[in-house]
N, C-alpha and C positions, 0 to 999 in steps of 0.2 A: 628281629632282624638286626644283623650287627651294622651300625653304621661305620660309611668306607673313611678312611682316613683323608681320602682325597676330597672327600663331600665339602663342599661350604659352608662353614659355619655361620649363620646368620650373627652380624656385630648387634651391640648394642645399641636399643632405640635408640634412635636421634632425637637431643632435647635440643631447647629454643636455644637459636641461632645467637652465638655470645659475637659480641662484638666490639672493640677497644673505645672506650670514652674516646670520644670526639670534644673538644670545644665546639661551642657553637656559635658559628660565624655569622650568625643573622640576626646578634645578639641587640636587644634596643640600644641605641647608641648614648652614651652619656649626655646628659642634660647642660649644654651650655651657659655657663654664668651671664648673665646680665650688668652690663658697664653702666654706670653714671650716665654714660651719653644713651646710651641707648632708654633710658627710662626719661632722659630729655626728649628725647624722638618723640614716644610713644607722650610722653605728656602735652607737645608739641600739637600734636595728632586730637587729643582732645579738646584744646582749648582752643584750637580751630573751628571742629565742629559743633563747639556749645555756641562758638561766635554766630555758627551759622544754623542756629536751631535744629542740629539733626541728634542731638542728646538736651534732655535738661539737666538744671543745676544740679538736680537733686542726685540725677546719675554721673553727673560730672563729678562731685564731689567724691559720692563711692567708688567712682573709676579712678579717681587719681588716688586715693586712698590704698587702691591697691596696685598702682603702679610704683610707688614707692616702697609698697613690702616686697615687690618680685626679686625674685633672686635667679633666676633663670628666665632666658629668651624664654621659653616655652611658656610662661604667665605671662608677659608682657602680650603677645600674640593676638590670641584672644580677644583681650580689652580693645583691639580696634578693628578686629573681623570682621565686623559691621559695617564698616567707614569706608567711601572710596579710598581715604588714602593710604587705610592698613589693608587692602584684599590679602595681597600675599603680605610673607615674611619680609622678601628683599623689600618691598615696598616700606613695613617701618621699617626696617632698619636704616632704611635711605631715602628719606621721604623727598618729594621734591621741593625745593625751595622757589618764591614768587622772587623773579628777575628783579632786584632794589634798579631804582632809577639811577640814571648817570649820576654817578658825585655822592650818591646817598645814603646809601649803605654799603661800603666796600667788604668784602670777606678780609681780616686782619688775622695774620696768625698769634698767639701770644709770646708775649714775648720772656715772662717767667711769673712765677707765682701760682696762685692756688686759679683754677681755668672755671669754673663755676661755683655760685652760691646758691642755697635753696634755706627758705624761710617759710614757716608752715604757722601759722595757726590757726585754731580749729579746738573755739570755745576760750580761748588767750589770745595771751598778745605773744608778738614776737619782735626783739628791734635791732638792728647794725647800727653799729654809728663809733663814730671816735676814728682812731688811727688806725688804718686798716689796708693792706692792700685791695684795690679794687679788682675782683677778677674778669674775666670777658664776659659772661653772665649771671645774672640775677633773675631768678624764678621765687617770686614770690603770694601765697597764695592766702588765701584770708576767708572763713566760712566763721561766720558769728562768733568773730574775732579783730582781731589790728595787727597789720604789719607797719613799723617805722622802717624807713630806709634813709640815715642820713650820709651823705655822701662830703661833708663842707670840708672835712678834718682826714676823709681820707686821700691816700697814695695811688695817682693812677699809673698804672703801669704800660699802658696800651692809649691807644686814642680811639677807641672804637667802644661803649661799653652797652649791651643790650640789657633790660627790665623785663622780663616776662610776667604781668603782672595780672592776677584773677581774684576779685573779688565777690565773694556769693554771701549774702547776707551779712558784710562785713567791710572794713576799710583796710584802703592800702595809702601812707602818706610818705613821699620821695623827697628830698630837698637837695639840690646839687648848689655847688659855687656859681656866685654869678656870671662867671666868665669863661662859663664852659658855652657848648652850643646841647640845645635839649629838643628832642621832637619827640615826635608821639606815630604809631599808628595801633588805634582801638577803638575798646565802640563800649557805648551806654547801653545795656538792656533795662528797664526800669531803675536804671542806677545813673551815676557821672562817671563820667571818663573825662578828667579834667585834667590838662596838662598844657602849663602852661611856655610854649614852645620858645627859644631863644635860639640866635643865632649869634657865635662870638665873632668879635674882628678880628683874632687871633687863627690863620688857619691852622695852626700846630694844637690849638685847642683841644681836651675831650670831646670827643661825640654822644650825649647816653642819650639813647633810645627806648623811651619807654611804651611796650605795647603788652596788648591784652584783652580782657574786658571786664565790665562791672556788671553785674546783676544783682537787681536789688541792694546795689550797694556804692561805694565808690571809692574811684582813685586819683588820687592828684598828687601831684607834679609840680616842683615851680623850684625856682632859685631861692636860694636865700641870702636877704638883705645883710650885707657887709661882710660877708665870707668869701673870697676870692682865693684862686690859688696864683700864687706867685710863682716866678720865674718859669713860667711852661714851655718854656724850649727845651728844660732840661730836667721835667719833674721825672721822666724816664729812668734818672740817675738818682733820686733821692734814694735814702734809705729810710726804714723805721727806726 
C-alpha cells in the first residue's frame, strides 16, 4: 500500500526533557565569620555556667578551648546550646547582662586603643606588664598554668577597666596602682578568689573590676605598694 503523502508522519521519540541550568536559589547560605566580641559573648556564657555548676572545669576548659579556635558563628552556637543563656543564636550573640548597681558599673564607651585583651595559659605561664595601653577588657584564663597581670606602669585610657578572670587548676595574680579604685565580683570553688577591693578619693580615678572564678585554684588582686599613677585628671592624654 502506497503511503498518502498527506498521512502524518510520526516525529521522533521524545527524549528526556532538557532544560536550562538553573542557579540554585536554596543554595546553604555562607557561613558567617566570628568577631572577637562574639567568642567574648560565648566565652562570657561559659564562665557563668561553670560559676553556677551547670558544666565542670574539665568541660569548661575544653569549651573554651574551642571557642577560641571558632572562626564562624556556626561553631560558636553549639558550645552553649545547652545553656539557658545560649537556647537560640540571637541569645549568644546578645546575651543579657545583670543590671550593675547605681554608680557601679556604668557601660563606658572606649575612647581609643586596642578594646580587649586575652591571656591564655594552659600548662605555662603567660604575663602583661610594663607600658601598655590598658584596654576596656581583660580576659584572662589560667589551666595548670599562671597569668601575671600588672597594671602599675601602664596607660589607662578609659576609667572603667573589666578582669575576666578563671582559674582551673592554676593562678591568676593582678596588681593595680594604689590609687585606682579596684572591686571584685567572683567566687571560690575549692580555690580563692582574693581580691583585695579599694576605693580611691579621686572620683576621676580608674575603676578595674575584677570578676570570675577560681577552681581548684586561685586569684588575687591588690594594689601595689609605692606605684601610684600620677596626674589623673589628665592621664587620658598621656601618650606612650
Amino acid at each position: 500500500m502506497t503511503e498518502s503523502p498527506l498521512e502524518k508522519k510520526p516525529g521522533p521519540a521524545a527524549g528526556p526533557e532538557t532544560r536550562p541550568a538553573v542557579k540554585d536559589a536554596e543554595a546553604a547560605p555562607v557561613p558567617v565569620r566570628a568577631s572577637d566580641a562574639d567568642r567574648d559573648r560565648v566565652a562570657d556564657i561559659l564562665r557563668e555556667a561553670l560559676a553556677e555548676g551547670r558544666i565542670d572545669a574539665e568541660e569548661h576548659s575544653e569549651r573554651i578551648d574551642s571557642v577560641y579556635q571558632a572562626k564562624t558563628l556556626g561553631e560558636l552556637e553549639p558550645l552553649v546550646r545547652d545553656l539557658p543563656a545560649g537556647r537560640t543564636q540571637q541569645q549568644a550573640a546578645h546575651p543579657v547582662r545583670e543590671a550593675a548597681p547605681a554608680g557601679e558599673w556604668p557601660e563606658t564607651p572606649a575612647t581609643g586603643g586596642c578594646s580587649k585583651d586575652n591571656l591564655v595559659a594552659i600548662f605555662s605561664g603567660s604575663t602583661r606588664k610594663g607600658r601598655f595601653r590598658v584596654p576596656a577588657k581583660i580576659n584572662a584564663f589560667a589551666c595548670f598554668g599562671g597569668v601575671e597581670i600588672d597594671l602599675t606602669e601602664a596607660v589607662f585610657e578609659r576609667q572603667h577597666v573589666q578582669i575576666n578572670a578563671t582559674a582551673i587548676f592554676g593562678g591568676i595574680e593582678i596588681r593595680v596602682p594604689e590609687n585606682v579604685t579596684l572591686r571584685q565580683k567572683g567566687a571560690g570553688i575549692f580555690g580563692g578568689f582574693d581580691v583585695h577591693t579599694a576605693e580611691s578619693d579621686d572620683p576621676h580615678a580608674p575603676v578595674v573590676l575584677v570578676e570570675g572564678a577560681a577552681i581548684f585554684g586561685g586569684v588575687e588582686a591588690k594594689p601595689k605598694r609605692g606605684k601610684r599613677l600620677r596626674d589623673l585628671r589628665h592621664r587620658m592624654r598621656k601618650e606612650l
